[in-house]
Each structure stands twice: as C-alpha cells, then as structure tokens.
Wavefront OBJ file of the C-alpha trace (Angstrom):
o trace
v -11.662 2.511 14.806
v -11.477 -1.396 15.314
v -14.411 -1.234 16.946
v -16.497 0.734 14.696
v -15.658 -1.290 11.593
v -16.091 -4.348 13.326
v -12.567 -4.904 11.836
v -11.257 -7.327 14.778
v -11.068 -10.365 12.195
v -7.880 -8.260 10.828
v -5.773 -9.357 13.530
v -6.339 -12.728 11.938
v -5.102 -11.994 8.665
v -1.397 -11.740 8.061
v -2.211 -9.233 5.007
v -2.942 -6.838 7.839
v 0.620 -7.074 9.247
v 1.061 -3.303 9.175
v -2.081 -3.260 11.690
v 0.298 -5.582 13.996
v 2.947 -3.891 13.869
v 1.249 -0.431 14.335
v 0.141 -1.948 18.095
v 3.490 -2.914 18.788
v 5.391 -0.004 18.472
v 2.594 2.355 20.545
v 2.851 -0.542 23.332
v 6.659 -0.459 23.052
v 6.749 3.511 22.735
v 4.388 3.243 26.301
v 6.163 0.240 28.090
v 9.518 2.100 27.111
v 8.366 5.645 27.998
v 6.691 5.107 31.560
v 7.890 1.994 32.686
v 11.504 1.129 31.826
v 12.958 4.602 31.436
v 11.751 5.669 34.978
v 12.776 2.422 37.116
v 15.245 1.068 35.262
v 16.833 2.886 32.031
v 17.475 6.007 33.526
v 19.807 4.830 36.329
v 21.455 2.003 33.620
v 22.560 5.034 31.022
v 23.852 7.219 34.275
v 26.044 4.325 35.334
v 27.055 3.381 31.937
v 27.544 7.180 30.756
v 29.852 7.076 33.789
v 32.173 4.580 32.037
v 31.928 5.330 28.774
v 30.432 8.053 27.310
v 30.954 7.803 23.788
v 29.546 4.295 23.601
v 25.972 5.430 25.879
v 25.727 8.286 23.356
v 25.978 5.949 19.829
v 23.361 3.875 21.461
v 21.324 6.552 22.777
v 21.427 7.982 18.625
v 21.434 4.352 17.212
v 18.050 2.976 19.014
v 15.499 6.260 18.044
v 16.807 5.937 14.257
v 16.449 2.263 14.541
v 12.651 2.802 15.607
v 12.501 5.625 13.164
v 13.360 3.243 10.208
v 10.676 0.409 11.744
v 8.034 3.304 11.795
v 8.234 4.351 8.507
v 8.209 0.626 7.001
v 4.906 0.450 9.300
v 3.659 3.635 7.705
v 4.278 2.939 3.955
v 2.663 -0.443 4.719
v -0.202 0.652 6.038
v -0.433 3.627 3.109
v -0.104 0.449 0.821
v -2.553 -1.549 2.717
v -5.284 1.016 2.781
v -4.904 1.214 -0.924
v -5.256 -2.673 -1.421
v -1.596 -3.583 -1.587
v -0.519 -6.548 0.616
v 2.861 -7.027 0.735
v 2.909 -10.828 2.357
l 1 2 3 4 5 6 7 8 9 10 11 12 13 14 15 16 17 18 19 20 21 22 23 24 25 26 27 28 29 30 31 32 33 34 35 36 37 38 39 40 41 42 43 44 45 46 47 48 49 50 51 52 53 54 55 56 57 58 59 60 61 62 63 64 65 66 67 68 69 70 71 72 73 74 75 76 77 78 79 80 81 82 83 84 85 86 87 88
C-alpha cells in the first residue's frame, strides 16, 4: 500500500510510529518463525525443558502474551492514526 500512496515519507514522521512498529513485529514474527526456531530455539527449549520444565513452560506462555500485548498497542495506534490521532 506504501507504494501506491506514495506514502514512503511516513517512515520519516514519528506520528506514524504505529507504521514502525507494524514492520517490526511481521520481521520479528518471520526472523523468529523460520530462522531462529528451526536452527537454534528448538534445540535451546529441548535442552532447557530437560532441566527445568516448569521454568521453559512460563516462558514459552510469558513471550506470545508479551507480543500479544505489543500487537494490540500497535493495532489501537494505528486505528487511532488512521482516524487522525497521533499519540507522540
């Protein structure tokens, strides 16, 4: 859609923050999802499952409601932002 509008000057503009931090968490959701859990996460929470298991679960629960709670700041922001609210 960025390149439609023409909107690259956005990236610019700290008003737009919801726009950055939109791009963040699909490159994190990627880098996460094909590169780190394949070669190196999946192996890590074996090993540390292996010691302790409670622990590797709380984090395995903690981190997606973590992200959860970043995404839906990112959403209402950008709901705001489309509307003409800036919240910087």
């Amino acid at each position: 859609m960025l390149y439609y509008t023409d909107g690259w000057n956005r990236y610019t503009d700290l008003r737009f923050w919801w726009l950055h931090a939109m791009m963040m968490g699909r490159v994190m959701f990627i880098v996460i999802l094909f590169v780190l859990e394949p070669l190196i996460l999946h192996c890590w929470f074996v090993d540390r499952a292996k010691i302790d298991l409670v622990r590797t679960l709380t984090l395995v629960y903690r981190f997606p409601v973590a992200v959860l709670g970043l995404s839906l700041a990112t959403i209402a922001g950008s709901a705001a932002g489309s509307h003409g609210s800036f919240w910087v």
